[in-house]
VEXDREN-2710 file (C-alpha; in Angstrom, 1 decimal):
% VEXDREN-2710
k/r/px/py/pz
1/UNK/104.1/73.6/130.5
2/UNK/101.6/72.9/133.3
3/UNK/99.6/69.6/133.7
4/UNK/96.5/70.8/132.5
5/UNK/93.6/70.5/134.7
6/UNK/91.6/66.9/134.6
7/UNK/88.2/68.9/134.3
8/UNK/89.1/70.7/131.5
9/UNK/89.4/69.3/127.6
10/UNK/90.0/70.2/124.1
11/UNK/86.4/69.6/123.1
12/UNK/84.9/71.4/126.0
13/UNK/87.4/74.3/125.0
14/UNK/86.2/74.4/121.3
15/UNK/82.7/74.0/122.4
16/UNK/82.6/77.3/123.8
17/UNK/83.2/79.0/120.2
18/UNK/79.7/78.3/119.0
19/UNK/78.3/80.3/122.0
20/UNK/76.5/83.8/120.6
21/UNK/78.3/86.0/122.7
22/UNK/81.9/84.6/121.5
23/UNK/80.4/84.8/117.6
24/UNK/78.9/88.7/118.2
25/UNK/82.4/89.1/119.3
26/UNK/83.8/87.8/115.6
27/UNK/82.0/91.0/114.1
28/UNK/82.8/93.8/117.0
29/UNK/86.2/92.5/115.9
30/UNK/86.2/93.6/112.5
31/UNK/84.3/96.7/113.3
32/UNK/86.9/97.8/116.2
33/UNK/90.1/96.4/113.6
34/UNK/88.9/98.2/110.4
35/UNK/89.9/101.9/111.2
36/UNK/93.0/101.5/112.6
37/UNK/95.6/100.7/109.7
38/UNK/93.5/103.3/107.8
39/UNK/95.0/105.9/110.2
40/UNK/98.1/104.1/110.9
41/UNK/100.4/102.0/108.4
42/UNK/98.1/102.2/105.3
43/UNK/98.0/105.7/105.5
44/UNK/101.2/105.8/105.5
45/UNK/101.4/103.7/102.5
46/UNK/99.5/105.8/101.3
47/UNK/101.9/108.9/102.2
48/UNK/105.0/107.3/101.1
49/UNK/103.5/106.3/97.8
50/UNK/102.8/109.6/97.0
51/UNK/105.9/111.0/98.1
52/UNK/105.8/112.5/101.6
53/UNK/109.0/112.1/103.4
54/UNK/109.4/109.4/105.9
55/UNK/109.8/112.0/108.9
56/UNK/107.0/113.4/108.3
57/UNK/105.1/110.2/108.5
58/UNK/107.1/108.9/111.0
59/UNK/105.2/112.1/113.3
60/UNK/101.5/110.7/111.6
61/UNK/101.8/107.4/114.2
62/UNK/101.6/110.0/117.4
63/UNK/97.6/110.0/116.0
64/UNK/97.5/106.8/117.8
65/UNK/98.2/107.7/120.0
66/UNK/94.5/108.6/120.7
67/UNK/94.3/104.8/121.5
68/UNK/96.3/105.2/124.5
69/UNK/94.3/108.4/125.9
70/UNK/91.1/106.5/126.1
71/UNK/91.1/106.4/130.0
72/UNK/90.0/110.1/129.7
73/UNK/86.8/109.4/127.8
74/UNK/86.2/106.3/129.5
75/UNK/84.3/107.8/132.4
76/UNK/82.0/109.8/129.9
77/UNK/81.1/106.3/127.7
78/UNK/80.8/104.8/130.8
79/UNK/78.4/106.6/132.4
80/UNK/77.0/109.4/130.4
81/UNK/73.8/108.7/128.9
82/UNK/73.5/109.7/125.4
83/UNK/70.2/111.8/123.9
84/UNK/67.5/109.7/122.9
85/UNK/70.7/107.1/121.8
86/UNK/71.1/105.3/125.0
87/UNK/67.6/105.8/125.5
88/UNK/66.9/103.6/122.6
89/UNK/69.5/101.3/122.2
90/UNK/71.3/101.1/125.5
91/UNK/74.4/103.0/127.1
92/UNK/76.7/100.2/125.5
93/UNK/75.3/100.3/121.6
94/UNK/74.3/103.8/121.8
95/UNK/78.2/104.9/122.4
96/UNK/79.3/102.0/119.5
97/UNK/76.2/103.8/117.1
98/UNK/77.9/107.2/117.7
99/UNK/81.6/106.4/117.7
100/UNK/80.7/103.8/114.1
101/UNK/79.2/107.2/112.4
102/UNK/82.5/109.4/113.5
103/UNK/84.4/106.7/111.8
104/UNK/82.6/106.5/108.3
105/UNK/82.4/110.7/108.5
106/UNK/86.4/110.5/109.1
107/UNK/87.1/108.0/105.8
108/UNK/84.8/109.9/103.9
109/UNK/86.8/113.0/104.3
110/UNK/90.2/111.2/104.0
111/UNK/88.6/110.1/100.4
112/UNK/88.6/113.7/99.3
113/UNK/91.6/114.6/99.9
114/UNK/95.3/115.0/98.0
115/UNK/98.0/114.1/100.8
116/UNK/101.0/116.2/99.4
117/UNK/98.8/119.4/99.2
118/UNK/96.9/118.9/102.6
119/UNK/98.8/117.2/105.0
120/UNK/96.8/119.4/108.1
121/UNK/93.8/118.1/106.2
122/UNK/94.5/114.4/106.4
123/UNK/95.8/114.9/110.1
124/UNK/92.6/116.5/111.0
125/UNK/90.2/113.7/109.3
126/UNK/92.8/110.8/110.4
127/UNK/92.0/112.0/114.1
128/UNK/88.4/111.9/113.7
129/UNK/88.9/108.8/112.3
130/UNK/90.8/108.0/115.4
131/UNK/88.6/109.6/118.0
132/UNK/85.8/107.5/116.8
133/UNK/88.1/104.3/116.7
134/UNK/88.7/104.9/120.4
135/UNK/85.4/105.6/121.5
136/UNK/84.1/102.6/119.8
137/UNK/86.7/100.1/121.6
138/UNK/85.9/101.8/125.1
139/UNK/82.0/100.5/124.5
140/UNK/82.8/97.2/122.8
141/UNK/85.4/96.1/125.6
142/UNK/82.6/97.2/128.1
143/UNK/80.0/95.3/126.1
144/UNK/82.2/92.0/126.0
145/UNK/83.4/91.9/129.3
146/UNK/79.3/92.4/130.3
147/UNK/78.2/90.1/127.9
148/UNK/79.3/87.2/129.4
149/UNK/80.7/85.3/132.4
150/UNK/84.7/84.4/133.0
151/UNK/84.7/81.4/131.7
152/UNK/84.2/83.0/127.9
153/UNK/86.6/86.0/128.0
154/UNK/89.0/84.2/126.8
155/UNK/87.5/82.7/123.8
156/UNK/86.0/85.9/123.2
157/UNK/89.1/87.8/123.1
158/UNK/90.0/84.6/120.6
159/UNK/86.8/85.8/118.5
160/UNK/87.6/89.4/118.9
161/UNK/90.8/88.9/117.5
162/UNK/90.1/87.0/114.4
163/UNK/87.5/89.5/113.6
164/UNK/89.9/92.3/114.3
165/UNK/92.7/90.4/112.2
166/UNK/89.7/90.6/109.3
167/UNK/88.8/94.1/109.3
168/UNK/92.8/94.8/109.2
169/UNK/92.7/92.6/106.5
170/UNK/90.1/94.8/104.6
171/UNK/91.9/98.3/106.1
172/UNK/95.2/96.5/104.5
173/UNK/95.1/94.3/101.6
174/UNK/91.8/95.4/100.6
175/UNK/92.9/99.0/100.6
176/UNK/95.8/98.3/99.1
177/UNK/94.1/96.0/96.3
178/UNK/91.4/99.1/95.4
179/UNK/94.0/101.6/95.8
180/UNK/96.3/99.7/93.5
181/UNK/93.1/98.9/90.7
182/UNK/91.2/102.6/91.3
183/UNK/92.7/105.0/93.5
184/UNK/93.4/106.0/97.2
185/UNK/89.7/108.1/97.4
186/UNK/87.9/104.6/96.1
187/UNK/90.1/102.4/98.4
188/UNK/89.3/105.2/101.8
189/UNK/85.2/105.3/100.3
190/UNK/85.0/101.2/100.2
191/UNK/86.1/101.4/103.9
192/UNK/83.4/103.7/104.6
193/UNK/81.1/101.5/103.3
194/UNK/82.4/98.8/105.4
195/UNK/81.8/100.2/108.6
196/UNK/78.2/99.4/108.5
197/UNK/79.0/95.7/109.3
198/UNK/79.5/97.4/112.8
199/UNK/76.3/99.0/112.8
200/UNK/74.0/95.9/111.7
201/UNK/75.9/93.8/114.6
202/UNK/75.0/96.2/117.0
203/UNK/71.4/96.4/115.8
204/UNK/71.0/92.8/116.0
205/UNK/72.5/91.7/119.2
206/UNK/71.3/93.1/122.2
207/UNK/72.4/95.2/125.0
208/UNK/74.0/93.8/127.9
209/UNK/72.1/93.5/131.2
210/UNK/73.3/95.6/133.6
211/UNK/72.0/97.9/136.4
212/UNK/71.0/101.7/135.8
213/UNK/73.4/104.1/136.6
214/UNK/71.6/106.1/138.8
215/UNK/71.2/102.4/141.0
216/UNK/75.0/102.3/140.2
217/UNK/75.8/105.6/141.7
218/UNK/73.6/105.1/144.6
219/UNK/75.5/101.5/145.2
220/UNK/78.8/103.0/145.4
221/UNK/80.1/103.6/149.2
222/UNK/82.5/107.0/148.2
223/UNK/79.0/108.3/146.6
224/UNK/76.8/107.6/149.3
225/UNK/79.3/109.1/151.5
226/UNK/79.5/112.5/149.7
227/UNK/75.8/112.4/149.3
228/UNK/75.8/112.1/153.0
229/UNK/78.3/115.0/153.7
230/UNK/76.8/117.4/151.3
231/UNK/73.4/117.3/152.0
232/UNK/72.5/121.1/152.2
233/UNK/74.5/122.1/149.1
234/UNK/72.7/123.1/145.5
235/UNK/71.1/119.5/143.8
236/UNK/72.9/120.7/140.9
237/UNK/76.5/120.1/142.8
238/UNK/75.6/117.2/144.5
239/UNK/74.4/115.4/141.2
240/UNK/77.3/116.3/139.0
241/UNK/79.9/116.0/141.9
242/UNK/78.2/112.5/143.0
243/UNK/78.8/111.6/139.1
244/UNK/82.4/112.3/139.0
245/UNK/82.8/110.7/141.9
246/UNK/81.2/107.3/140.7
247/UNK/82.7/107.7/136.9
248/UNK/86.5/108.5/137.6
249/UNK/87.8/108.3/141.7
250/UNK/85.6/105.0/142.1
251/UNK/87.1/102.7/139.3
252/UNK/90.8/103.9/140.4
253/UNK/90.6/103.4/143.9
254/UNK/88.5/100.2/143.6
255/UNK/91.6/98.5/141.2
256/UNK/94.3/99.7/143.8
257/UNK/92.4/98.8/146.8
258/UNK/91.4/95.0/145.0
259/UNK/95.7/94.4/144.4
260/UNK/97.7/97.1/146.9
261/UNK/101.2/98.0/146.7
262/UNK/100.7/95.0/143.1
263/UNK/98.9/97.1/141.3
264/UNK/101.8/99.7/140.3
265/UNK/103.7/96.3/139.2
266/UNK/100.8/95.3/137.5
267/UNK/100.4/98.8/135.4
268/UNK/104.4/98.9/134.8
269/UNK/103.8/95.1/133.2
270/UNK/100.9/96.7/130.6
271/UNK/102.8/99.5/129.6
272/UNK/105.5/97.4/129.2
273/UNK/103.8/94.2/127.4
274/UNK/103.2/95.5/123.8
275/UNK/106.2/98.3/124.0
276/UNK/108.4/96.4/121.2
277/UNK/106.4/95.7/118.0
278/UNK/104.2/98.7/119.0
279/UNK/106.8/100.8/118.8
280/UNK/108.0/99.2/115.6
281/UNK/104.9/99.5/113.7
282/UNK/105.1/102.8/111.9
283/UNK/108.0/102.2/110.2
284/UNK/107.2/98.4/108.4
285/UNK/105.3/99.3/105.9
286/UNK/108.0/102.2/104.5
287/UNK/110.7/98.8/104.8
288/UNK/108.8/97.3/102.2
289/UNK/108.0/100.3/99.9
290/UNK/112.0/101.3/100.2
291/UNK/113.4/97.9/99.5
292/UNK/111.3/98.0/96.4
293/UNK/108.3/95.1/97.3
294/UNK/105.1/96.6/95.1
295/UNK/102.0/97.4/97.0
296/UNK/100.1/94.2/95.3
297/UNK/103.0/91.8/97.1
298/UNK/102.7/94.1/100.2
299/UNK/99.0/93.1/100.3
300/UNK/99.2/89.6/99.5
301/UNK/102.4/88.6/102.0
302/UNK/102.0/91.2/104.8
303/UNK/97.8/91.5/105.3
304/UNK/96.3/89.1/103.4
305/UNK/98.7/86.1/104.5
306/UNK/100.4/87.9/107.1
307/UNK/96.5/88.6/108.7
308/UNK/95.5/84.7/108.3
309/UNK/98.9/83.8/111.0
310/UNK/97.3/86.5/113.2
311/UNK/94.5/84.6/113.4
312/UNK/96.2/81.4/113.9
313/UNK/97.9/82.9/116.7
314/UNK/95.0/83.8/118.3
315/UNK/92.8/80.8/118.2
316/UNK/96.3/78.7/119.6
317/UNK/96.2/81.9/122.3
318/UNK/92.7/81.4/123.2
319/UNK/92.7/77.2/123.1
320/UNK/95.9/77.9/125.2
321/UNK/94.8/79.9/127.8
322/UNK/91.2/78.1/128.1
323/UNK/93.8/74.8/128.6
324/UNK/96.4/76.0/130.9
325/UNK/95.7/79.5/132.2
326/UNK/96.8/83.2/131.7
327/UNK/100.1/82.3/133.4
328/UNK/102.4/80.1/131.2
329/UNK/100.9/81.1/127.7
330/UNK/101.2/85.1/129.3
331/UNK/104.9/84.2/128.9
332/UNK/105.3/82.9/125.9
333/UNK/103.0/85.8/124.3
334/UNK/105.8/88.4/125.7
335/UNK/108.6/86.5/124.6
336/UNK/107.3/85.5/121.5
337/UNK/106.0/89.3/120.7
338/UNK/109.5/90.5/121.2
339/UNK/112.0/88.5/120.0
340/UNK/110.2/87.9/116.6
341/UNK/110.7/91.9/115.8
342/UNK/114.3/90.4/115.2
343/UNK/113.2/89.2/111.7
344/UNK/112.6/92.6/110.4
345/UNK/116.3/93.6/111.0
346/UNK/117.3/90.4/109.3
347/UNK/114.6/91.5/106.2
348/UNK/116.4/95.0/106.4
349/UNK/119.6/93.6/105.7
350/UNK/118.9/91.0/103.1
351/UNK/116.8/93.3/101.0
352/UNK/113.8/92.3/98.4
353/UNK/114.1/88.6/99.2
354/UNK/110.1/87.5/99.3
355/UNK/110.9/84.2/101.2
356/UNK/112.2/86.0/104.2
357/UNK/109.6/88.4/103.6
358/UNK/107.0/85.6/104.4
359/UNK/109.2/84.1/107.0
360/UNK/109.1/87.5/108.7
361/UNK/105.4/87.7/108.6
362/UNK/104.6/84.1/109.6
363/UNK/106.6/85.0/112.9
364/UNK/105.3/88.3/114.0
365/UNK/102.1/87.7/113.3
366/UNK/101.4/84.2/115.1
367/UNK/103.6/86.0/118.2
368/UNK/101.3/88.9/117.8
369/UNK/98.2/86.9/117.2
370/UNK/98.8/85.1/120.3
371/UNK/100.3/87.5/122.5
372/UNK/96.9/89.9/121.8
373/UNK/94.5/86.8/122.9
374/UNK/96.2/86.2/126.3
375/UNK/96.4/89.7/127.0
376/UNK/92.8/90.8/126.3
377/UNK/92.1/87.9/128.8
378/UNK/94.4/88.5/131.6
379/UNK/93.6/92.2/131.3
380/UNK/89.9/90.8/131.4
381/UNK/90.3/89.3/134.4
382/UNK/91.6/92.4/136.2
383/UNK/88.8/94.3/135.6
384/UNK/85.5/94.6/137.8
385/UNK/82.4/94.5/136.3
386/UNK/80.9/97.5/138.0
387/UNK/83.7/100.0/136.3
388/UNK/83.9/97.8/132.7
389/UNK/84.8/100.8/130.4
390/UNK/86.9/102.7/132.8
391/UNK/89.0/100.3/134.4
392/UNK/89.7/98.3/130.6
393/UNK/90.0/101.3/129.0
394/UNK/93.0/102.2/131.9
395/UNK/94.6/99.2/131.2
396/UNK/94.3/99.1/127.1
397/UNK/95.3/102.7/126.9
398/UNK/98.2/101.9/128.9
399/UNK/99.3/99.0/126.8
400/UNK/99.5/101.1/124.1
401/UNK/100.5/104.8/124.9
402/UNK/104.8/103.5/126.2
403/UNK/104.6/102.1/122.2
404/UNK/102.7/104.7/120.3
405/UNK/104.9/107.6/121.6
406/UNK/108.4/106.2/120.8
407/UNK/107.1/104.8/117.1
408/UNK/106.4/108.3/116.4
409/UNK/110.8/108.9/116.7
410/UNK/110.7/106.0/114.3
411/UNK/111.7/107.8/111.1
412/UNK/114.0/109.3/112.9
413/UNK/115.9/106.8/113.9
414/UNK/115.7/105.1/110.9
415/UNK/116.9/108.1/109.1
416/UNK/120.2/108.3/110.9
417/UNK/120.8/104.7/111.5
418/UNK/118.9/102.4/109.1
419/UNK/116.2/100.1/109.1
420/UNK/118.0/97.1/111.0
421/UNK/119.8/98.8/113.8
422/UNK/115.8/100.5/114.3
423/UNK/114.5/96.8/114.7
424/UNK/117.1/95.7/116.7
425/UNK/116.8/98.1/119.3
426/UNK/112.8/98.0/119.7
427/UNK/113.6/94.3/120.3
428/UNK/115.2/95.3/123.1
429/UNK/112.6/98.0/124.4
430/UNK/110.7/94.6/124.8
431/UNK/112.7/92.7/127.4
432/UNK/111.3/94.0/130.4
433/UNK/108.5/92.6/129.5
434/UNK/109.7/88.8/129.2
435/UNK/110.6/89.2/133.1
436/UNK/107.4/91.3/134.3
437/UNK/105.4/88.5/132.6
438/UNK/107.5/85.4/134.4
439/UNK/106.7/87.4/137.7
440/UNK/103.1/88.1/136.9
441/UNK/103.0/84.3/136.3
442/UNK/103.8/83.2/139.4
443/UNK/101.2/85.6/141.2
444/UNK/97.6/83.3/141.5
445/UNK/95.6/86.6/142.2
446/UNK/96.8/87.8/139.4
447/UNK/96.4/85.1/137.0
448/UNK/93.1/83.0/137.8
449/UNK/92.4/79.9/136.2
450/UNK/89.7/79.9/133.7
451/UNK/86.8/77.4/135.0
452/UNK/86.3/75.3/132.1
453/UNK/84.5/72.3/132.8
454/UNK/84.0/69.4/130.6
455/UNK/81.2/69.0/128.4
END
C-alpha cells in the first residue's frame, strides 16, 4: 500500500467525524437504508414464509430495479421546483419531504395486505415504496455532495453508510423481530413509523447553499446559446426547451467533455463494480429459510450482527480512503466485494451449520461495508457540483441496474442448478471488476487525493 502522505494523520482523519455535515449524514443514512430490504430481501422473507414460490420472488427483486432508473427522474429533482415545498424548505429537503411521505404511504399499504391472495397488491405498494426510496436518494446524494467541500465526501459517505447499515438493521432484524413476536402488518406499520427519523433530520438541518436555478440556467453556455438562437419563438418554448436543456443535455455532455474517450471506461467500471453480490442478493435470504435457519437466527447473525461488520467495513473504507486515496483501497473494495460471495456457495453446501453462517456474514459484510464507502467517494469525486443530482444519480443508477436485472433470474437459476453453483457463478460476474478497478487506479484524474491536512 502507498506511503501515506506526511500531511495527513489518523487523528486529523477521525477528527473530521465530529463535523455536522458528516453527523446529518449518520441520519440521511438510516432514512435512505430503511426502505430498501422492506421491498427487497425482507419482503421476500416475508413471501417465502408464507409460502410463495421462490420464482416468483425471484421476479419481486426486478422492483429494484427502480434504483437503477433514477437517472430519469434526476433532472426533474434536480431542477423542478416543487409547490409551495421547495418554496419553503428548499429544492433539496423539499424533494426528501415528498419522496419520505411516498415511503411511509407505501409501508402502510404493504401492512394491509395478505401476500398469497394479492401478490399484484404487494407489487403495486412495494413500487411505491420503491419510487419514493429512489427519489429520496436522488435529493440526499445532491444534498451531501452540496453540503460540504472534498475533503469530507469521504467521511461522509463513511457516516452515510453506518446510518444506512442502521436503518437496514431496523428494515431487517427489526422486521424480522416484530414479525416473529406480532405479525408481518405490525412489523411493515413499525417501519412506517420510523421513517419520520428522516423527516425530523430534514427539518432540523438546513438547506444547502446553492445558486437559484433560474441563475443556474442562465450560467449555462448550451442555454444561453439556444436562448440566443431562439429569440423570436413563443416564451413558453424557450422557457421549457431552455430547462431541458440545462436539466438533462447539460450534465451529460459536461461529464463526457470533463474525461473524453475515459468516460465510457469509467461508466463500464460502475456498472460493473457492484454486479456480483448485487446480483446475488435476492436469493440469500431464501438460502437461510431453505436450509432450515429460523427467522429469529436470521435476524440475529445476518442483520443485527451481520449489519454491525457493515459498519466496520465502512468506517475502515472511509479512515482508508481519507489515508491513502480512492486508488489502492478502490481495489481492495472490488476484490474483496467479489470474492467473499464465495462463502455463500460454501454455506450452500455445508447446510445449517451457524458457525459458517457467521463466518459468511463477517466476510460479505465488512467487503461490502467497505467496498460501499470507497465507492460513494470516488463516484463523489466525479461529479460536478453544478449537476449534483443528475450526474450522481447517472452514476448510482448505473451501479446498480447490470446487478438488479440478472438477480431477478436468480430463482431461476437456483431452481435448476442449486444454491452453490448460483453463488459461484455471480462470483465470477464480478471479475471484471477486480481489473477495471486496478486500471482506474492507476488514472490520477480519476482518482484524486483527498486534501486532508493535519490538525
Amino acid at each position: 500500500m502507498p506511503t501515506p502522505n506526511p500531511q495527513r494523520s489518523w487523528l486529523a482523519a477521525l477528527a473530521i467525524y465530529l463535523k455536522a455535515p458528516v453527523i446529518t449524514m449518520l441520519f440521511l443514512g438510516f432514512s435512505a437504508g430503511l426502505p430498501f430490504l422492506l421491498v427487497f430481501s425482507t419482503l421476500s422473507a416475508w413471501l417465502r414464509s408464507d409460502g410463495v414460490e421462490v420464482a416468483a420472488i425471484g421476479f419481486f427483486a426486478w422492483i429494484g430495479m427502480l434504483y437503477s432508473i433514477k437517472f430519469f427522474l434526476a433532472p426533474v429533482v434536480d431542477r423542478l421546483a416543487l409547490p409551495l415545498l421547495t418554496r419553503t424548505f428548499g429544492q433539496r429537503r423539499g424533494w426528501m419531504l415528498l419522496a419520505q411521505g411516498m415511503i411511509a404511504a407505501g409501508l402502510v399499504g404493504l401492512a394491509g395486505l395478505d401476500p398469497v391472495n394479492n401478490l399484484g397488491w404487494v407489487a403495486a405498494f412495494a413500487l411505491l415504496v420503491a419510487f419514493g426510496s429512489a427519489t429520496q436518494d436522488i435529493a440526499i446524494d445532491a444534498y451531501r455532495i452540496e453540503s460540504a467541500n472534498d475533503d469530507l465526501q469521504a467521511a461522509m459517505a463513511s457516516t452515510y453508510i453506518i446510518g444506512y447499515r442502521g436503518g437496514l438493521i431496523a428494515a431487517g432484524a427489526g422486521a424480522l423481530y416484530v414479525a416473529s413476536a406480532f405479525s408481518w402488518s405490525a412489523a411493515y406499520l413499525s417501519m412506517a413509523a420510523l421513517v419520520g427519523i428522516g423527516v425530523l433530520t430534514v427539518l432540523i438541518r438546513p438547506e444547502p447553499q446553492r445558486a437559484s436555478l433560474s441563475v443556474q440556467l442562465i450560467h449555462e453556455p448550451r442555454v444561453r446559446a439556444f436562448l440566443r438562437a431562439s429569440r423570436g419563438q413563443p416564451r413558453t418554448f424557450r422557457r421549457i426547451t431552455a430547462w431541458a436543456i440545462g436539466a438533462i443535455v447539460c450534465p451529460f455532455t459536461d461529464f463526457f467533455r470533463r474525461y473524453g474517450v475515459k468516460a465510457l471506461g469509467i461508466l463500464v467500471f460502475i456498472g460493473m463494480f457492484r454486479i456480483s453480490d448485487l446480483a446475488m442478493g435476492s436469493m440469500a435470504n431464501p438460502l437461510y429459510i431453505d436450509l432450515g435457519f429460523s427467522l429469529g437466527t436470521i435476524a440475529s447473525v445476518t442483520n443485527i450482527f451481520g449489519i454491525a461488520m457493515s459498519i466496520t467495513g465502512g468506517l475502515l473504507g472511509g479512515l482508508l480512503v481519507a489515508r491513502y486515496g480512492i486508488g489502492p483501497v478502490l481495489i481492495l473494495g472490488a476484490a474483496a466485494a467479489t470474492l467473499t460471495n464465495l462463502l455463500f456457495a460454501v454455506l450452500a453446501l455445508i447446510g445449517n451449520q451457524v458457525p459458517m453462517l457467521v463466518i459468511t456474514i463477517i466476510g460479505d459484510n465488512l467487503a461490502n461495508g467497505l467496498a460501499s464507502a470507497v465507492f460513494i467517494a470516488f463516484l463523489s469525486s466525479l461529479t460536478s457540483r453544478a449537476y449534483t443530482a443528475t450526474q450522481y444519480a447517472l452514476f448510482s443508477s448505473l451501479m446498480t441496474l447490470p446487478g438488479k436485472f440478472l438477480s431477478g433470474f436468480g430463482g431461476l437459476v437456483v431452481t435448476a442448478q442449486g444454491y452453490a453453483t448460483f453463488f459461484v457463478v455471480a462470483t465470477l460476474l464480478g471479475l471484471p471488476a477486480i481489473l477495471l478497478a486496478i486500471w482506474i487506479s492507476r488514472d490520477k484524474q480519476l482518482v484524486p487525493t483527498p486534501n486532508i491536512a493535519s490538525r
